[in-house]
N, C-alpha and C positions, 0 to 999 in steps of 0.2 A: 504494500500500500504506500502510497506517494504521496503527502499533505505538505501543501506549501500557501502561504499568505502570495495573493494576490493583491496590491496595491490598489489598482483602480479597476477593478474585475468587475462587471454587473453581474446582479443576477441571473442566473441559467443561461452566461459566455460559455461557451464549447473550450473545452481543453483540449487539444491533443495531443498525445503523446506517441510517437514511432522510434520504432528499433531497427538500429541498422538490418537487422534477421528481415525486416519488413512485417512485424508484428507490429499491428496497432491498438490503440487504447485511448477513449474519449472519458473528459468528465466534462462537471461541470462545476461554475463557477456559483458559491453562496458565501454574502456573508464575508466578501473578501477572500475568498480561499475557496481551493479547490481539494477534491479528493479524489484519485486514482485509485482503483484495486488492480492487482494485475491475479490472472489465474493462478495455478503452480505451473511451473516453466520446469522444462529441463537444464540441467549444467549449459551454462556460455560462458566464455569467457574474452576479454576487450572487445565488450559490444557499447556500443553509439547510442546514445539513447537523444534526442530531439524531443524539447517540451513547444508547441507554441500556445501563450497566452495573450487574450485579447489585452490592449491598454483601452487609453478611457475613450481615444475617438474612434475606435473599432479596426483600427490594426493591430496585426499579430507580431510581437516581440518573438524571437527564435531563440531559445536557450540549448545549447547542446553539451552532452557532460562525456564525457570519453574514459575510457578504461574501466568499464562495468564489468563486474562478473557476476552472475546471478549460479546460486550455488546453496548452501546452507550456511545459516545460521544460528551463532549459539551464543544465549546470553551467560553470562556469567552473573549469579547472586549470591549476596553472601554480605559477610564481615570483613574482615584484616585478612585471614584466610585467602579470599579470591583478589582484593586487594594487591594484597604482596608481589609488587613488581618484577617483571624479569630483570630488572636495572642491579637489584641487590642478589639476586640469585647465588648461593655458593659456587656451585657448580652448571654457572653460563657458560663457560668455555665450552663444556661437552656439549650443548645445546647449540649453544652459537655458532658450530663450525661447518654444522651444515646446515645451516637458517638459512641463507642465501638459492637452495636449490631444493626449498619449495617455493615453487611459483603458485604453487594452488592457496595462499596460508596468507590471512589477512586481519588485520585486530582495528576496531575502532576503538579509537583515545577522547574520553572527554574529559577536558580538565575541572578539577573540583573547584568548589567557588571559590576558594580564596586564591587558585590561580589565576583567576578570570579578571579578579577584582586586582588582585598584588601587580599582575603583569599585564593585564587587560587582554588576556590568549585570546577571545573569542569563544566560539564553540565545538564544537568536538570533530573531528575528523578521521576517516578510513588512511590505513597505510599500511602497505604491504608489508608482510612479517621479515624484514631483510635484517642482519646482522646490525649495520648501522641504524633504524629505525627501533629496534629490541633494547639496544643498548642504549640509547639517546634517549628518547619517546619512551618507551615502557608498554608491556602489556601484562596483565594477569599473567603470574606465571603458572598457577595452575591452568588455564584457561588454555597458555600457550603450551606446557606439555600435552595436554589432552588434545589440542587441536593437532599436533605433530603425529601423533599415531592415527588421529582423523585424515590427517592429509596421508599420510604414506598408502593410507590402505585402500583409500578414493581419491586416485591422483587425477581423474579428468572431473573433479567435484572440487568447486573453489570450500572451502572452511575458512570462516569467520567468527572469527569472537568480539562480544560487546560484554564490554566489563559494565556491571552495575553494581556496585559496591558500594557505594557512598554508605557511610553510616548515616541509620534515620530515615535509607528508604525504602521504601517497597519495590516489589517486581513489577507493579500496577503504575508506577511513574514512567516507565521504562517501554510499553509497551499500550497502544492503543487499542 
């Protein structure tokens, strides 16, 4: 499902959405914002995806986002536990040395508020499980072992992990 605030969107403005594959998907516009469902899809990966949304004098603005992989998803919930970064990990090295050759192996990072506020990051974004990004950036490291036996065993299936751990929230913040 794909929600996003439309600025000057009218009521019942057509969305479209196309995928390089030539799979399409319409919504529509309420309330400022649209809402997309897509079906269950098979594994893709660096697919094209084209949104157009009406503006306010009834031309369509072309947003296009590139290097998609549609594949599974896992969230991650919990305490300190799911938490716990691969950044501190004892034994990264063993992990890290073949992090670079899964291509299928991807983790979303959202920074907690007071990174948001201290450094003013923004909000959360997708990155490929690469050595440099593990070490730097951070992902759950339970998350990131479990996704690495997910990816060995289903290497034409992208795995993604989304850490939800913040203490204080539920798995219902995380998910619509």
């Amino acid at each position: 499902t794909l929600k996003r605030t439309v600025a000057d969107g009218k009521l019942n403005d057509k969305v479209s959405i196309e995928l390089a594959s030539g799979d399409s998907f319409y919504g529509t516009v309420s309330d400022g914002k649209f809402l997309v469902s897509f079906p269950a899809m098979s594994a893709k990966r660096d697919v094209e995806m084209n949104i157009s949304i009406p503006d306010a004098v009834g031309a369509y603005i072309d947003i296009t986002y590139k290097d998609i992989d549609v594949g599974d998803v896992w969230i991650m919930s919990g305490q300190s536990n799911i938490d716990y970064s691969t950044k501190y990990m004892e034994d990264i090295d063993e992990y890290l040395a073949n992090a670079d050759n899964y291509r299928n192996l991807r983790f979303f990072y959202n920074p907690s508020k007071w990174e948001i506020y201290e450094n003013t990051v923004g909000y959360g974004k997708w990155y490929d499980a690469t050595r440099e990004n593990l070490e730097n950036v951070g992902a759950s490291a339970i998350g990131y072992v479990m996704a690495t036996r997910l990816a060995a065993e289903f290497d034409d299936v992208t795995i993604a992990i989304m850490d939800c751990s913040y203490t204080g929230t539920m798995i219902q913040t995380w998910i619509d």
